[in-house]
MDAnalysis code that builds the backbone (N, CA, C; Angstrom):
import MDAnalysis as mda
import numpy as np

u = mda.Universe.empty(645, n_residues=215, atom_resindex=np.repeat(np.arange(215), 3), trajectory=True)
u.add_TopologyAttr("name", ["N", "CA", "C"] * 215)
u.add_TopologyAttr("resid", np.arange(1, 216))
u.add_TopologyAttr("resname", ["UNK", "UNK", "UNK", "UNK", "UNK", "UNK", "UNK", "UNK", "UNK", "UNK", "UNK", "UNK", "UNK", "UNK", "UNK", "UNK", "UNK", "UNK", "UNK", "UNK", "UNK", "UNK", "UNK", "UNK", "UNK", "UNK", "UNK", "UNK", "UNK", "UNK", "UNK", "UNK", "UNK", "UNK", "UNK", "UNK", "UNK", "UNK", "UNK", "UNK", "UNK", "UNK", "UNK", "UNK", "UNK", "UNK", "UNK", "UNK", "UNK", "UNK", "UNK", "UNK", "UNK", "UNK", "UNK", "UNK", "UNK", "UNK", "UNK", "UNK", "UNK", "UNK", "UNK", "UNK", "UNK", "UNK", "UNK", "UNK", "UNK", "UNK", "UNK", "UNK", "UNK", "UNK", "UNK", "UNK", "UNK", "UNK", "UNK", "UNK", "UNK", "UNK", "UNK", "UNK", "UNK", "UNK", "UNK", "UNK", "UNK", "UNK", "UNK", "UNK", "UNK", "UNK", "UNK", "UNK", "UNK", "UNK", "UNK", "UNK", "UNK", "UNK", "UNK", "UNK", "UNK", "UNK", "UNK", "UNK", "UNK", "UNK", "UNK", "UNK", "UNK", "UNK", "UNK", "UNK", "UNK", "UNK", "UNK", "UNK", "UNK", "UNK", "UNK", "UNK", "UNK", "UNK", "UNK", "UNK", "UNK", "UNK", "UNK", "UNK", "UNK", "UNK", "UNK", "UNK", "UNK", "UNK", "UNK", "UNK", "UNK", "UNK", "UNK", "UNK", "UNK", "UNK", "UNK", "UNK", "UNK", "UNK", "UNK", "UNK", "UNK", "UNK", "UNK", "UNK", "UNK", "UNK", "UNK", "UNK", "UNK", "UNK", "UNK", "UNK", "UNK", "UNK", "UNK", "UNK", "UNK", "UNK", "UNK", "UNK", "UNK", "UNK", "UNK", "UNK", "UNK", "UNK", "UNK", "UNK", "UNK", "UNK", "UNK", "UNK", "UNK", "UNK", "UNK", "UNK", "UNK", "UNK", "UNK", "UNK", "UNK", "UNK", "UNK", "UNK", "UNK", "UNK", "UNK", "UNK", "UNK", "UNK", "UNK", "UNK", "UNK", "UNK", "UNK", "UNK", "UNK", "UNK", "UNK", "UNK", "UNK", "UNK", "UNK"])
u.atoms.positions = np.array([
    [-1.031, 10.426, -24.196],
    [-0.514, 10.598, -22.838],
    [-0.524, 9.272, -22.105],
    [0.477, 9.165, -21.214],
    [0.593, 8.021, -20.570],
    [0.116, 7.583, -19.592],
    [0.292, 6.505, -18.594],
    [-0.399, 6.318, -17.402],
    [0.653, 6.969, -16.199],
    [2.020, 7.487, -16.645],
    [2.914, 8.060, -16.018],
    [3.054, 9.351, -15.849],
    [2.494, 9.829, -17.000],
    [2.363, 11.223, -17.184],
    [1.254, 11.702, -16.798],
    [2.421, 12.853, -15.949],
    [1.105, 13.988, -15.403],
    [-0.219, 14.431, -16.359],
    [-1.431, 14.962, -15.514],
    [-1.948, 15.664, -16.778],
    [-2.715, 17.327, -16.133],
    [-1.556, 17.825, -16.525],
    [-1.209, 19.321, -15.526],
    [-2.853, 20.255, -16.209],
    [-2.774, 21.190, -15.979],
    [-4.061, 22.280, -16.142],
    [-3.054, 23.218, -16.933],
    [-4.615, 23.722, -17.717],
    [-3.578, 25.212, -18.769],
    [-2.968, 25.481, -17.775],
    [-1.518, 26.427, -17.853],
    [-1.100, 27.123, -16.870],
    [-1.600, 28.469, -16.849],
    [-1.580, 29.128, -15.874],
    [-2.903, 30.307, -16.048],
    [-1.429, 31.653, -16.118],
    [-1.407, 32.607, -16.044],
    [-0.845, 33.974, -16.110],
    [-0.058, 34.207, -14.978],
    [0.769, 34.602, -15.101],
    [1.178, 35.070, -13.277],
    [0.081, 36.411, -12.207],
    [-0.334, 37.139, -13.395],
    [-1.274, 38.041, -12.961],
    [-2.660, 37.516, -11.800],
    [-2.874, 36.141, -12.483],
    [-3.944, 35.612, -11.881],
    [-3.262, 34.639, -11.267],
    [-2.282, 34.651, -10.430],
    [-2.102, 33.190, -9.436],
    [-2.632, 34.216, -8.414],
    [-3.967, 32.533, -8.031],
    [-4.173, 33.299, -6.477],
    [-3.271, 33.844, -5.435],
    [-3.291, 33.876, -3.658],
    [-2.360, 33.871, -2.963],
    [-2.465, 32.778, -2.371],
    [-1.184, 31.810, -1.988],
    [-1.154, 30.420, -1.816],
    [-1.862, 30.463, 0.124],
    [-2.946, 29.534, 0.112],
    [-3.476, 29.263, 1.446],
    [-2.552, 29.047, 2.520],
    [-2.888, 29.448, 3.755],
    [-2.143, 29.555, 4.952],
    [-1.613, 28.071, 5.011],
    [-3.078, 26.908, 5.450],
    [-2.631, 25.633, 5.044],
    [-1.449, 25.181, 4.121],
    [-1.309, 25.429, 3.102],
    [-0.656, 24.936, 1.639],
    [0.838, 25.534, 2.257],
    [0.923, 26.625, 2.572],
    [2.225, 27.397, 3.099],
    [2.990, 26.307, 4.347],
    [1.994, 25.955, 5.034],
    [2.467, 24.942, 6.474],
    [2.236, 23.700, 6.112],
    [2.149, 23.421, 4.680],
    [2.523, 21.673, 4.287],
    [3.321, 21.585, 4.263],
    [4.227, 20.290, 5.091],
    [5.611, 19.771, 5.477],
    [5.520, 18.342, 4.681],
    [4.555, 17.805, 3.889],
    [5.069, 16.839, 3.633],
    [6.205, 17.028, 2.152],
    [7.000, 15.657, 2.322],
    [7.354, 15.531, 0.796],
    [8.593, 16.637, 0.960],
    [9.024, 17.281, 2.033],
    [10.466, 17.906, 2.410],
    [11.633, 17.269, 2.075],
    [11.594, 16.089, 2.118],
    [12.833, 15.438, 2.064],
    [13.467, 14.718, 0.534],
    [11.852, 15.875, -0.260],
    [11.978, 15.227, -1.798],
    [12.488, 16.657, -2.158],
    [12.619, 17.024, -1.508],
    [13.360, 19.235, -2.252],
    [14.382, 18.625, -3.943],
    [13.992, 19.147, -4.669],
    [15.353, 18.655, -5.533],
    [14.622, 17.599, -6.085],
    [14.363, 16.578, -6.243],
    [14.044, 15.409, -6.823],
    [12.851, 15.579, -8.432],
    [13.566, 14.851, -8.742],
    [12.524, 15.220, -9.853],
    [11.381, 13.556, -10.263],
    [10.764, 14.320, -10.952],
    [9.414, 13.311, -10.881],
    [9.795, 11.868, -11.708],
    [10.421, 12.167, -12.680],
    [10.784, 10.537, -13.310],
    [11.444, 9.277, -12.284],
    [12.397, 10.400, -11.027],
    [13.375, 9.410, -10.649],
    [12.313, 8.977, -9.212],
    [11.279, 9.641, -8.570],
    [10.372, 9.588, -7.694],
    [9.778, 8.106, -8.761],
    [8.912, 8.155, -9.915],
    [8.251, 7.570, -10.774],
    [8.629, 6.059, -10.459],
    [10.229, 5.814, -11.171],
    [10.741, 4.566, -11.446],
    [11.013, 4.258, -10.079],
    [11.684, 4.775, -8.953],
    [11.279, 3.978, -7.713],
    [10.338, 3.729, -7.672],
    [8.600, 3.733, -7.458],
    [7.621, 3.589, -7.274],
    [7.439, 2.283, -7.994],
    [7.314, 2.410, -9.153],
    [6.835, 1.390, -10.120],
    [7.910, 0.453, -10.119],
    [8.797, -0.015, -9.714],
    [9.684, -1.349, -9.516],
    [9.247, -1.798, -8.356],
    [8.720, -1.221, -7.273],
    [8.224, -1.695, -6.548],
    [6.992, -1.692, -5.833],
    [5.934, -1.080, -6.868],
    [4.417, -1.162, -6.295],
    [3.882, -0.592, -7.884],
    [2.329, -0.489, -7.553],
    [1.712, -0.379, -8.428],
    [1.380, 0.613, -8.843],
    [1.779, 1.532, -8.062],
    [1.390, 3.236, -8.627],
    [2.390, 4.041, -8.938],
    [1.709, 5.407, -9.428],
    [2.590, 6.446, -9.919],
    [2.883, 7.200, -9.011],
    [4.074, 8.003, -9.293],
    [4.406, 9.068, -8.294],
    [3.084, 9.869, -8.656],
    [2.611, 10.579, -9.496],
    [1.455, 11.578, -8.852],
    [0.347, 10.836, -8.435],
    [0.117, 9.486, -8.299],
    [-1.011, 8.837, -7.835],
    [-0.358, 8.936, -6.017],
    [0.932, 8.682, -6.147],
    [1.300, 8.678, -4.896],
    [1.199, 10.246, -4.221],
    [1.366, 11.212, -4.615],
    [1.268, 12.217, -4.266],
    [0.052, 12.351, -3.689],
    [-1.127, 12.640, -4.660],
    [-2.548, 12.995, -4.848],
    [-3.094, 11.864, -3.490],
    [-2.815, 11.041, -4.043],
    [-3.527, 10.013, -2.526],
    [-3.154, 10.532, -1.200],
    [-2.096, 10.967, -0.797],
    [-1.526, 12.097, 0.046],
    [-2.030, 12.576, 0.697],
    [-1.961, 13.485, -0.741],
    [-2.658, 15.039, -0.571],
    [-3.991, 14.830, -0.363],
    [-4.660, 13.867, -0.938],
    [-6.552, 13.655, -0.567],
    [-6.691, 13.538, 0.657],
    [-5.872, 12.412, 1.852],
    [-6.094, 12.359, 2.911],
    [-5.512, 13.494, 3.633],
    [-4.909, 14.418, 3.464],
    [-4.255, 15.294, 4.141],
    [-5.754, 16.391, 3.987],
    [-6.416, 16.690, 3.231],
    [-6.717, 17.938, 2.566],
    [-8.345, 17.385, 2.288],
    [-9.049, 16.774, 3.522],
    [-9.990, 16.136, 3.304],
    [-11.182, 16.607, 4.310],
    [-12.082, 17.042, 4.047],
    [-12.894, 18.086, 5.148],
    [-14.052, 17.403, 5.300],
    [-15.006, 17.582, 5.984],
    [-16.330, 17.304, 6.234],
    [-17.245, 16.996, 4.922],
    [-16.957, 17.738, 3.869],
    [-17.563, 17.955, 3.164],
    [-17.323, 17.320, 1.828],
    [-15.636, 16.665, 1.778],
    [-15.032, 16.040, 0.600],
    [-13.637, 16.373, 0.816],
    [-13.453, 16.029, -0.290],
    [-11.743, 16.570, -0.463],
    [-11.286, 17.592, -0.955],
    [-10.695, 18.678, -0.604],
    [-10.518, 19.940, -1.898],
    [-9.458, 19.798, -3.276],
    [-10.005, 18.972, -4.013],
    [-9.292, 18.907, -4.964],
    [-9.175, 20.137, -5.677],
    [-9.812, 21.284, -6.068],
    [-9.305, 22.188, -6.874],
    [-7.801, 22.987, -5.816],
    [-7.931, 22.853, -4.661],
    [-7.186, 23.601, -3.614],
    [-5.757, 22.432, -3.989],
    [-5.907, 21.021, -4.194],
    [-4.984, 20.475, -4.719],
    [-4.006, 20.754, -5.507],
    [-5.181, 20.818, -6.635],
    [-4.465, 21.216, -8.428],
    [-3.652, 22.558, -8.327],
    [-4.698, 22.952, -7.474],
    [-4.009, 24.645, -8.190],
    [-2.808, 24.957, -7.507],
    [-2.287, 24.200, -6.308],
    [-1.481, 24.601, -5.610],
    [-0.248, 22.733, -5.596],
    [0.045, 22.249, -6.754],
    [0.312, 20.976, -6.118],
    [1.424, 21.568, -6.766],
    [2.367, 22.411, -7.291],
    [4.039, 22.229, -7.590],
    [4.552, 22.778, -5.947],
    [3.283, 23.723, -5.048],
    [4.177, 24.417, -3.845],
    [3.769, 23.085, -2.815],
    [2.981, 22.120, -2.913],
    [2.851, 20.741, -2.166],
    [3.632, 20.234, -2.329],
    [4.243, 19.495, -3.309],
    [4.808, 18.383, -3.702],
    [5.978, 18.716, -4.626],
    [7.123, 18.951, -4.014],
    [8.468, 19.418, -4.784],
    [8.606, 18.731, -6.323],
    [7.881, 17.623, -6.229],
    [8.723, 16.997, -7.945],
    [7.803, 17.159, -8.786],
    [6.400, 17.917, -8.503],
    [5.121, 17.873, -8.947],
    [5.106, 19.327, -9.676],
    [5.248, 19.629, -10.880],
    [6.063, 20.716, -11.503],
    [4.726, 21.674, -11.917],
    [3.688, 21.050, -12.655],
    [2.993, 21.334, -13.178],
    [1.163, 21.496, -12.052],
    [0.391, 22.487, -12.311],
    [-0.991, 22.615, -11.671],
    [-1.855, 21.701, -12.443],
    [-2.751, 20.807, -11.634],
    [-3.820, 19.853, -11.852],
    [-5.338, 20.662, -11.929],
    [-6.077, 20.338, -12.845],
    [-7.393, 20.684, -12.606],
    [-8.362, 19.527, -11.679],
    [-9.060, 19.997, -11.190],
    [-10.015, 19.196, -10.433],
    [-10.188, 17.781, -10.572],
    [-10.747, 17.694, -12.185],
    [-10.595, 16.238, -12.892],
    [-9.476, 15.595, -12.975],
    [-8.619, 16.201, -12.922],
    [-7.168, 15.406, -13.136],
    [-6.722, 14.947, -11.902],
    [-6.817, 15.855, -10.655],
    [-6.914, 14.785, -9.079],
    [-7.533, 14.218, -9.468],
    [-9.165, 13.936, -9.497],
    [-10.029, 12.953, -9.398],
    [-9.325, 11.526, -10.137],
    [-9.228, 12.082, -11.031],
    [-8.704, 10.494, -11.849],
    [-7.253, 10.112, -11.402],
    [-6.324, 10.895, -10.809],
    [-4.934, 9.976, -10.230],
    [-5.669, 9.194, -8.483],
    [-6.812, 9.996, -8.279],
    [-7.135, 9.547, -6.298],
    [-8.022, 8.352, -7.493],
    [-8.829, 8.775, -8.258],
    [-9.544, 7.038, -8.661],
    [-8.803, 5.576, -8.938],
    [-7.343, 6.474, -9.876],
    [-6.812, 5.341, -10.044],
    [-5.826, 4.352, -9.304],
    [-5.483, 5.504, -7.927],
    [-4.943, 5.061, -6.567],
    [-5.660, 4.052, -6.392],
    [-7.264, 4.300, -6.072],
    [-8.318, 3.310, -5.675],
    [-8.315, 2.029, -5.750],
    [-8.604, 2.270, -7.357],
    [-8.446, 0.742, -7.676],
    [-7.578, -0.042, -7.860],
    [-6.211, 0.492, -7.915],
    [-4.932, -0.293, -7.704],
    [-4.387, -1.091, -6.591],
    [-5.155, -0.285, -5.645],
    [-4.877, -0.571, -4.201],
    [-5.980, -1.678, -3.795],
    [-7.092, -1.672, -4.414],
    [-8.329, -2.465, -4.354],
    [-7.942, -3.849, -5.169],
    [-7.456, -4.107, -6.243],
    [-6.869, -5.228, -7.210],
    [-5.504, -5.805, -6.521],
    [-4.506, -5.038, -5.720],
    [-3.424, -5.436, -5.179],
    [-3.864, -6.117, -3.822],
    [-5.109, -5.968, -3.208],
    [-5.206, -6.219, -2.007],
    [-6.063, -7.724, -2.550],
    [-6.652, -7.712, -3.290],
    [-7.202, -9.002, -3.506],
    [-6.506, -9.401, -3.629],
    [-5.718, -9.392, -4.770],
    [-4.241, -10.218, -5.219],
    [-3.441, -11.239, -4.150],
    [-3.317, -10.081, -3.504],
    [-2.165, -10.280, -2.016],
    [-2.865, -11.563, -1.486],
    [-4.575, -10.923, -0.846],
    [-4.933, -11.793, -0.236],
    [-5.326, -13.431, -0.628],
    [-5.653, -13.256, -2.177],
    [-5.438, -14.524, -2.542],
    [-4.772, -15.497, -2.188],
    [-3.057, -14.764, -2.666],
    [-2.190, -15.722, -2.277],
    [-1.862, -16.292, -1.164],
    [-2.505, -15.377, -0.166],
    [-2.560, -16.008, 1.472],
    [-3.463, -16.467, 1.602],
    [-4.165, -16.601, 0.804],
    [-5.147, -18.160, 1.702],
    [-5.519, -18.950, 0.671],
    [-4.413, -18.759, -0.004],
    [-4.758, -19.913, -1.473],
    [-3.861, -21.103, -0.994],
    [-2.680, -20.653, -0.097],
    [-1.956, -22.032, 0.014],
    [-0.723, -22.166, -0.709],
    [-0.429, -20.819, -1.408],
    [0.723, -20.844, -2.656],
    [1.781, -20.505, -1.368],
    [2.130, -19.935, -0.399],
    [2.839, -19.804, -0.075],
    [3.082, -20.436, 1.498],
    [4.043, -20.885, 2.234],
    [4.550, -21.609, 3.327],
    [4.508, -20.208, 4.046],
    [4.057, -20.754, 5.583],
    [4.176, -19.648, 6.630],
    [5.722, -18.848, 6.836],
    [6.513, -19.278, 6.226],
    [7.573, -18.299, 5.766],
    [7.998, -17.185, 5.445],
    [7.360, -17.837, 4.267],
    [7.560, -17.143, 2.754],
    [6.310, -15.860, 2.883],
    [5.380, -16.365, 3.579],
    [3.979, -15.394, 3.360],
    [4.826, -14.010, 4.570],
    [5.703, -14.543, 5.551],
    [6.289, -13.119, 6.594],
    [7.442, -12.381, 5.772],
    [8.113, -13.402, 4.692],
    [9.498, -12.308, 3.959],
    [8.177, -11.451, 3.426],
    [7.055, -12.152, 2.451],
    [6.415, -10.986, 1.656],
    [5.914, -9.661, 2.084],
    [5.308, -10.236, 3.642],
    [4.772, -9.088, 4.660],
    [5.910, -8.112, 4.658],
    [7.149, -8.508, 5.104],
    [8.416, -7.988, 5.524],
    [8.834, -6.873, 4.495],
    [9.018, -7.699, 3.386],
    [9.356, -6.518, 2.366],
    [8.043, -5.665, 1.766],
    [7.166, -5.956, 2.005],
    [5.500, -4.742, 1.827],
    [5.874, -3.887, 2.913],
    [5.992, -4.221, 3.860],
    [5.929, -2.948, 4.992],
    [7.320, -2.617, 5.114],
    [8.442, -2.545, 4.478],
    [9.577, -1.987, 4.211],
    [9.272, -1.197, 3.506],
    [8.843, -1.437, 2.108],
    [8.254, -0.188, 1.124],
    [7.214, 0.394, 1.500],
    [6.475, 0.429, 2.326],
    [5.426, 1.077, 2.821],
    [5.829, 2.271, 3.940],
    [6.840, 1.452, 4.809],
    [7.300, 2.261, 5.338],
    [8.581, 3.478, 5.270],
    [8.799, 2.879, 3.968],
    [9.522, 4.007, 3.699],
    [9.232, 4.997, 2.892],
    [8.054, 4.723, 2.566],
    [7.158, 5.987, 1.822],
    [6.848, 7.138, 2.648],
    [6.248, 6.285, 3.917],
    [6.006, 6.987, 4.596],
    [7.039, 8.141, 5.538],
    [8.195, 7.409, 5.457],
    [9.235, 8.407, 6.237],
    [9.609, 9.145, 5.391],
    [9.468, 9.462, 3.852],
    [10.021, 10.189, 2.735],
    [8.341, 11.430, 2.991],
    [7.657, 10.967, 3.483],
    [6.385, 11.787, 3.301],
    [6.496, 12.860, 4.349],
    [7.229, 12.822, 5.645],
    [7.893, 13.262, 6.574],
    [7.053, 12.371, 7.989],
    [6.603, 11.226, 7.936],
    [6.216, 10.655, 8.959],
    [7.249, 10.021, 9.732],
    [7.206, 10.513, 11.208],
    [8.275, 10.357, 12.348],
    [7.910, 8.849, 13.038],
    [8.300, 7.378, 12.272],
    [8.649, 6.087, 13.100],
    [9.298, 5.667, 14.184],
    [8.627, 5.919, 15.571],
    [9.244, 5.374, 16.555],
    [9.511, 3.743, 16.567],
    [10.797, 2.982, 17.026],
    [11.065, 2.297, 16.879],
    [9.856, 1.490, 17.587],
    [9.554, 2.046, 18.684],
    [8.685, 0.579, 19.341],
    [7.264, 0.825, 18.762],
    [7.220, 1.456, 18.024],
    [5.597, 1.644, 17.286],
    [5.887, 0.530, 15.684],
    [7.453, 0.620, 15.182],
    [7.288, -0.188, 14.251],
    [7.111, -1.219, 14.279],
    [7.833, -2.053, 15.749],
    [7.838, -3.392, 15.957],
    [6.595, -3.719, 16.836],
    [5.488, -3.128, 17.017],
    [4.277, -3.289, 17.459],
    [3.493, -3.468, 16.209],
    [3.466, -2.512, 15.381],
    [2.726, -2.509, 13.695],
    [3.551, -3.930, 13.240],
    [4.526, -4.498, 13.534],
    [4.770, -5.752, 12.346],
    [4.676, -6.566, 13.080],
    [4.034, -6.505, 14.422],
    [4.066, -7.847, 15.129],
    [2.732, -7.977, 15.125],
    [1.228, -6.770, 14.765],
    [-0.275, -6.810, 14.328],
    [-0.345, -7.397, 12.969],
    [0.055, -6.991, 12.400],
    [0.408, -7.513, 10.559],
    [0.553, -8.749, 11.056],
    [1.961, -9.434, 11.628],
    [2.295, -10.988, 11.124],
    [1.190, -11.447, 12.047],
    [0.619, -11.350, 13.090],
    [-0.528, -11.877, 13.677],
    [-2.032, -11.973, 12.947],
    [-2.323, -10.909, 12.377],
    [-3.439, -10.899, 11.501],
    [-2.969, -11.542, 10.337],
    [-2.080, -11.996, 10.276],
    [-1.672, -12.855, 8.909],
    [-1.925, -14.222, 9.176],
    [-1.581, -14.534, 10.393],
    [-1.566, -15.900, 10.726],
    [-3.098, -16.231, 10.680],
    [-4.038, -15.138, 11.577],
    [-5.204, -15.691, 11.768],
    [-6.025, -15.761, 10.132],
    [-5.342, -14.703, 9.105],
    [-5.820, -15.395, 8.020],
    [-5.395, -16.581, 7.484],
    [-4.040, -17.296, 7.697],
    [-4.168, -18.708, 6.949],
    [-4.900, -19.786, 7.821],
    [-5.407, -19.470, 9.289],
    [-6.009, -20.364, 9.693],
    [-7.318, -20.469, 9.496],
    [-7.979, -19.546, 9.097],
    [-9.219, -19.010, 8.487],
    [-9.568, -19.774, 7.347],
    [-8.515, -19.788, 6.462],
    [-8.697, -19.915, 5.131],
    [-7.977, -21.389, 4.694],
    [-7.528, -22.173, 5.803],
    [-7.087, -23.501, 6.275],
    [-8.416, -23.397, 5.975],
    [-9.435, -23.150, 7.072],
    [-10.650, -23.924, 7.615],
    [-11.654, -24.153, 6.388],
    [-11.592, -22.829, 5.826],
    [-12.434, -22.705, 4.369],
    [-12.313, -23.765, 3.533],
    [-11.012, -23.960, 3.365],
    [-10.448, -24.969, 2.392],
    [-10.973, -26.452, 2.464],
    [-11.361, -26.531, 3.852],
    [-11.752, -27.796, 4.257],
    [-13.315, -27.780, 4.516],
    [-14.011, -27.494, 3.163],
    [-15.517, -27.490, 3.268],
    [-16.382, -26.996, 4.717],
    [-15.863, -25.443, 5.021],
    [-16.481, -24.956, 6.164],
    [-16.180, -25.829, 7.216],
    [-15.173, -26.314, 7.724],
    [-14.665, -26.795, 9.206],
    [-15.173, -28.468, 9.362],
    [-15.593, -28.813, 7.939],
    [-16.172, -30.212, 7.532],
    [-14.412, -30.845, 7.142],
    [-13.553, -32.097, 7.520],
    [-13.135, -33.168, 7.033],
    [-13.877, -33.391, 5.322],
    [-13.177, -33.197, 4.783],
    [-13.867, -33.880, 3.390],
    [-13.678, -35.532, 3.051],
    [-13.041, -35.914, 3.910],
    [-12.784, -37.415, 3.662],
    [-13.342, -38.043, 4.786],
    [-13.211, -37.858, 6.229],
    [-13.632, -38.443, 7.304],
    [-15.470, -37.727, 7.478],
    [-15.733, -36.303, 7.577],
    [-16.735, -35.799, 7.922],
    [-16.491, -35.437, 9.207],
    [-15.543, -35.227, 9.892],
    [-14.934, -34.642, 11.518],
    [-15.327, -33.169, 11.033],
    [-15.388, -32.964, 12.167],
    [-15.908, -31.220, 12.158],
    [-14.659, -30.730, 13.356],
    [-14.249, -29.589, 12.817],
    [-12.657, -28.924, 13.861],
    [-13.033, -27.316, 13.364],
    [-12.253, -27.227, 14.605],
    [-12.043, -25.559, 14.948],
    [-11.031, -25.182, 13.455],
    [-11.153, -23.999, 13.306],
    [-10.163, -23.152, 12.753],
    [-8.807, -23.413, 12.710],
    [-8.635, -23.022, 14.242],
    [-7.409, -23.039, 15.013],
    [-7.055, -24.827, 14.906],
    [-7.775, -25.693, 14.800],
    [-7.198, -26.973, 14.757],
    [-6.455, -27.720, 13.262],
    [-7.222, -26.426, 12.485],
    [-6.892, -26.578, 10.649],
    [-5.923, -25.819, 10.182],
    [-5.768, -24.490, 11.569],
    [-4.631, -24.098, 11.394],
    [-2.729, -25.074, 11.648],
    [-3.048, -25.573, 12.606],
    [-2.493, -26.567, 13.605],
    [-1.765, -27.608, 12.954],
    [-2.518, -28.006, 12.119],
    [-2.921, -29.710, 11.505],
    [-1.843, -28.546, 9.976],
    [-2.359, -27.694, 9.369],
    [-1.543, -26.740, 8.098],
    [-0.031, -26.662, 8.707],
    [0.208, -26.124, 9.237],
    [1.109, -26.011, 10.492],
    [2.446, -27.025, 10.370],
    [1.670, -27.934, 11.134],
    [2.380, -29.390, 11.269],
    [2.832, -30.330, 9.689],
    [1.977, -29.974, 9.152],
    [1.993, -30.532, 7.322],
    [3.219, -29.805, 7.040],
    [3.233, -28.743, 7.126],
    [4.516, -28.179, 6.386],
    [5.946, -28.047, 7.367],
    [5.624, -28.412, 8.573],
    [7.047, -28.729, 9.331],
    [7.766, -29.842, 8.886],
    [6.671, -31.186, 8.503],
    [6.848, -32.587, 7.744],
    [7.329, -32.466, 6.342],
    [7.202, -31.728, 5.530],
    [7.413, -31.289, 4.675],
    [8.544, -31.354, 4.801],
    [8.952, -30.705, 5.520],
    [10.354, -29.952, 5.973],
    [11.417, -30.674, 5.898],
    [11.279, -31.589, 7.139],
    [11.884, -32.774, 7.591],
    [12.110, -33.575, 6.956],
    [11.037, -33.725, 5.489],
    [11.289, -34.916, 4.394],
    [12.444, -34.453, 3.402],
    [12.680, -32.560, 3.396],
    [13.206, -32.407, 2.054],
    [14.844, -32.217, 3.189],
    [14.819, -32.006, 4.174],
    [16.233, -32.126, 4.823],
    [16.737, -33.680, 4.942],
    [15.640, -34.491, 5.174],
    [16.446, -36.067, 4.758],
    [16.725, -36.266, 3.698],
    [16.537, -35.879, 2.274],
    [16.616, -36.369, 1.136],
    [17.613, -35.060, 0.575],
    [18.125, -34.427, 1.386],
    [19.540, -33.688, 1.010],
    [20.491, -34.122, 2.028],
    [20.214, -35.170, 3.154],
    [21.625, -35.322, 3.561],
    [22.161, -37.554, 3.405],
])
C-alpha cells in the first residue's frame, strides 16, 4: 500500500451501520467537492504541497471534530465517505491516527524548510513575497474548497501580517548572521533593524550593478 492510498476499515454489513450523528449530518465542509473523486483531489494536492488528499481531509476533520477530551477519531472513520465526498471508503481509528500523524510531520519538516530559506539568505526580499504569495494562494484556496467564506478585506489584512512577519524574520536572521548583533570584521554592535537596513541596501546595490552591466 502506498503513501496515497487510503487505508479504509473492513467494511462492516449494512445491518450494522450505526445511525449517522446529528453533527456528521450538519457537516458542510468539502460541499463544493460533491462529485470529485479522490485521485483527481490527490494529484492537485501533491503538485503543489506535501500532503495527501486524505491527510488533507483527516487534518480537517481532526480540527473540526476535536473536544475537550481529544479528537473523535473513531466518529471520523466510521462516518468519513458521509464527511468528505471523495473519501469512499470507512477508516478505523488507527488509520486517522496515522494520516493526522503524518499531516504533522509534514507540516513540521515544510515549516523548517521554508524557514530556512528565509533566513538563510538564499532568497532576495522579492523573491521571499512571490514565495509567500503563491503559499497563501494554495492555502487559500484549500480553504475556500473546504467551504471557508474569504472576505476580501480579511485577505488583504492576513497577507499584509504574513509579508510583515516575514520581513521581521529576515531582519532577525540578518542580525544572527552577524555573530549576535557583533560586526565580525569591525566589532560594532547594531540593532536588528540596522542589519536589516544595511541587508536591505546591499541588495538594492546589487541591483543597480546588474542594471548597469545590461545597459
Amino acid at each position: 500500500m502506498t503513501e496515497d492510498s487510503p487505508s479504509p476499515a473492513t467494511p462492516a454489513d449494512a445491518g450494522d451501520e450505526a445511525e449517522i450523528p446529528e453533527d456528521v449530518r450538519r457537516y458542510e465542509r468539502f460541499t463544493k467537492m460533491d462529485g470529485a473523486r479522490y485521485e483527481r483531489a490527490n494529484d492537485f494536492l501533491r503538485e503543489r504541497t506535501y500532503i495527501t488528499a486524505r491527510e488533507w481531509a483527516i487534518a480537517r476533520l481532526c480540527a473540526d471534530f476535536r473536544t475537550e477530551t481529544g479528537v473523535e477519531m473513531t466518529k471520523i472513520g466510521e462516518h468519513l465517505p458521509e464527511l468528505v465526498p471523495f473519501m469512499t471508503d470507512t477508516y478505523t481509528p488507527q488509520a486517522v491516527n496515522q494520516a493526522r500523524a503524518a499531516f504533522e510531520e509534514k507540516v513540521r519538516k515544510a515549516g523548517a524548510t521554508f524557514l530556512y530559506g528565509a533566513m538563510c539568505d538564499f532568497f532576495t526580499a522579492e523573491e521571499l513575497d512571490d514565495v509567500m504569495y503563491e503559499a497563501t494562494e494554495v492555502a487559500k484556496f484549500l480553504l475556500e474548497v473546504e467551504g471557508v467564506d474569504l472576505a476580501v478585506g480579511e485577505e488583504l489584512d492576513s497577507e499584509e501580517r504574513i509579508s510583515s512577519t516575514m520581513r521581521e524574520v529576515r531582519a532577525q536572521s540578518a542580525a544572527l548572521r552577524h555573530d549576535d548583533l557583533t560586526c565580525p570584521h569591525c566589532g560594532e554592535e547594531f540593532a536588528a533593524s540596522d542589519a536589516a537596513d544595511d541587508h536591505t541596501a546591499n541588495e538594492a546595490d546589487d541591483g543597480d550593478d546588474e542594471q548597469a552591466d545590461t545597459e
